[in-house]
C-alpha positions as CSV (number, residue, x, y, z in Angstrom):
1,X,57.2,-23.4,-74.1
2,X,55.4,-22.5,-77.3
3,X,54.5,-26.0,-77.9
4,X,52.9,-26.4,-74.6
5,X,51.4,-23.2,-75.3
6,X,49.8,-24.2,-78.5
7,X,48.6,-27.8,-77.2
8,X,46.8,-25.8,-74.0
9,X,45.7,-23.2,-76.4
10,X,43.7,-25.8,-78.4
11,X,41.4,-26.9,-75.2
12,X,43.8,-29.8,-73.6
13,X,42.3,-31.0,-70.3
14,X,45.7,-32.0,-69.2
15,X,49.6,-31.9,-69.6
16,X,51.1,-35.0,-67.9
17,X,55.1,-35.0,-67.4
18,X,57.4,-37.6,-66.2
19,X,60.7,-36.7,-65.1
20,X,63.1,-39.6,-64.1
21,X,65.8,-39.3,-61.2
22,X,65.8,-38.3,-57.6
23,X,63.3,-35.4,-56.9
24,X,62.1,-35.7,-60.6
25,X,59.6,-33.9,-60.1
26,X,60.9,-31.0,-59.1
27,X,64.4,-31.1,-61.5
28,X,65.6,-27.9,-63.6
29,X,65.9,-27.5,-67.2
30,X,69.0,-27.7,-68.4
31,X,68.9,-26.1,-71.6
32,X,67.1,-23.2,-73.1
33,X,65.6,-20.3,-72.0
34,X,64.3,-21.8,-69.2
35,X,67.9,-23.2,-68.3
36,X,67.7,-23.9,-64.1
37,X,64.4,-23.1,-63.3
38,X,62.0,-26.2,-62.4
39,X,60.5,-27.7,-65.5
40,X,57.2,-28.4,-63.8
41,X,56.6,-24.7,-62.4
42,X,57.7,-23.5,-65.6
43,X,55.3,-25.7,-67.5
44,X,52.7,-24.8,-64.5
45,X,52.9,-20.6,-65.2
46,X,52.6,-21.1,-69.0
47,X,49.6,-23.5,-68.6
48,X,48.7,-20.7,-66.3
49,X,44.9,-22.3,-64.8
50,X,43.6,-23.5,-68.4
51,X,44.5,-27.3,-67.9
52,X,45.8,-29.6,-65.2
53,X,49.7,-30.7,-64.8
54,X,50.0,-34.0,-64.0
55,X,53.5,-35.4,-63.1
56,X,55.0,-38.0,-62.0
57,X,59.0,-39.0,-61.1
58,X,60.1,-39.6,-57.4
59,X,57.5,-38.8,-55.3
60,X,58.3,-41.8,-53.1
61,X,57.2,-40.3,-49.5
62,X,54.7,-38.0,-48.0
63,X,57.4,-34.7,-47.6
64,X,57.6,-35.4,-51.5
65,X,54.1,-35.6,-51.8
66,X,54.1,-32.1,-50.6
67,X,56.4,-30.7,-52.1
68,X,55.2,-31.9,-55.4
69,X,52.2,-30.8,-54.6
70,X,53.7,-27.3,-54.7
71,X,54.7,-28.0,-58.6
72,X,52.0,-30.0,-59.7
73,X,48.0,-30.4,-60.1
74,X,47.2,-33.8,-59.8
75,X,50.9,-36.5,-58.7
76,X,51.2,-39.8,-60.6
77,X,52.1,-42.0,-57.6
78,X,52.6,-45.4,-59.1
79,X,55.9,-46.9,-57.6
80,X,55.0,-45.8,-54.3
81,X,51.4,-47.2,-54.1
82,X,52.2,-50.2,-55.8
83,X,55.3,-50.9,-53.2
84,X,53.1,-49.7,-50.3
85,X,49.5,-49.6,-51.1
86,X,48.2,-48.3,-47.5
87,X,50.0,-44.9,-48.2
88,X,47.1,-43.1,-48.6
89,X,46.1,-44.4,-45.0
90,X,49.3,-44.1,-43.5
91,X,49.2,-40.3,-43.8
92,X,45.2,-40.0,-43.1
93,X,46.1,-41.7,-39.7
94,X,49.5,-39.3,-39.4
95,X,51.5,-42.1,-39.8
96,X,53.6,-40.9,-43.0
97,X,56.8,-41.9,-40.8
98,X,55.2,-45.7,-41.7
99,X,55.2,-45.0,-45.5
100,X,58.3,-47.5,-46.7
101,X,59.5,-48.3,-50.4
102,X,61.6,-51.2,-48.5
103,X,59.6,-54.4,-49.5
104,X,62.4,-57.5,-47.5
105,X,59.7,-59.9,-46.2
106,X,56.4,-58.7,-47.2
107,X,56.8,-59.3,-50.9
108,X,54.2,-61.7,-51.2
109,X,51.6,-59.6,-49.8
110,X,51.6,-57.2,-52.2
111,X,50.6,-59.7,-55.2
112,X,52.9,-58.1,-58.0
113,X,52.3,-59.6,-61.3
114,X,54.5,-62.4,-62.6
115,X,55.9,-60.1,-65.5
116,X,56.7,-57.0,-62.9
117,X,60.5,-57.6,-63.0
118,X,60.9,-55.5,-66.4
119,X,59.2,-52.4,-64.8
120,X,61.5,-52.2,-62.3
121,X,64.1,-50.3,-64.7
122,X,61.7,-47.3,-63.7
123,X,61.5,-47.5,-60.4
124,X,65.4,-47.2,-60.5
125,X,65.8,-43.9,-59.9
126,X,62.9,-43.0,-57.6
127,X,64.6,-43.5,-54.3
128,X,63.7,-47.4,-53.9
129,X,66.2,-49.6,-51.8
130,X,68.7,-51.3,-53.4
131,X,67.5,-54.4,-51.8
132,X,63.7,-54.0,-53.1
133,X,64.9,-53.5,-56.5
134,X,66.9,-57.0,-56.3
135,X,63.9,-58.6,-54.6
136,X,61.6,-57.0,-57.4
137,X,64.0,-58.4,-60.4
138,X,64.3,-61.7,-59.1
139,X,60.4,-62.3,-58.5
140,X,59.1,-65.5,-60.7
């Protein structure tokens, strides 16, 4: 925690973390001082208010959304708006239950990029179907 210290200390607007796995977000350290607490509210109390924590790593619905929330400043979104863009709708309108990572017969409609397969290796641990990450590899 010293080197985040020292980073902050010299007038960082922002710290941005990405954690891979289920729950990323919220996962515990595993070695160190720190050993079990959450990485991000660790991170969070030694930033302590002089810059933002972004993060990013599983937050695949609107209860993680939340609960992120609770960890983190600002939440990198990317697999979940890029697999279901009208998120941020779905939960203005209180339609979270709607919110789906599950992409069988509405692949097209999202316009992907021809070279998208390769990023799916990150989406792997985020919660996504098995079946959408086969659909996403075999895209041409």
């Amino acid at each position: 925690m010293y080197l985040i210290n020292e980073v902050v200390r010299l007038g960082i607007d922002y710290i941005h973390t990405s954690l891979w796995g289920n729950r990323a977000y919220a996962s515990n350290a595993y070695l160190g001082e720190c050993k079990g607490q959450s990485i991000n509210k660790v991170i969070k109390s030694v930033i302590d208010g002089r810059a933002l924590l972004i993060g990013a790593g599983d937050i695949t619905s609107a209860d993680k959304i939340l609960e992120a929330s609770e960890y983190l400043d600002l939440l990198a979104l990317a697999s979940l708006i890029i697999i279901d863009p009208d998120t941020k709708n779905k939960i203005s309108a209180g339609k979270e239950n709607e919110i789906t990572l599950d992409v069988e017969n509405r692949i097209e409609d999202l316009a992907l990029p021809k070279n998208f397969p390769p990023i799916v290796v990150a989406m792997e641990g985020n919660g996504s179907p098995q079946k959408t990450l086969d659909l996403l590899r075999k895209m041409k």
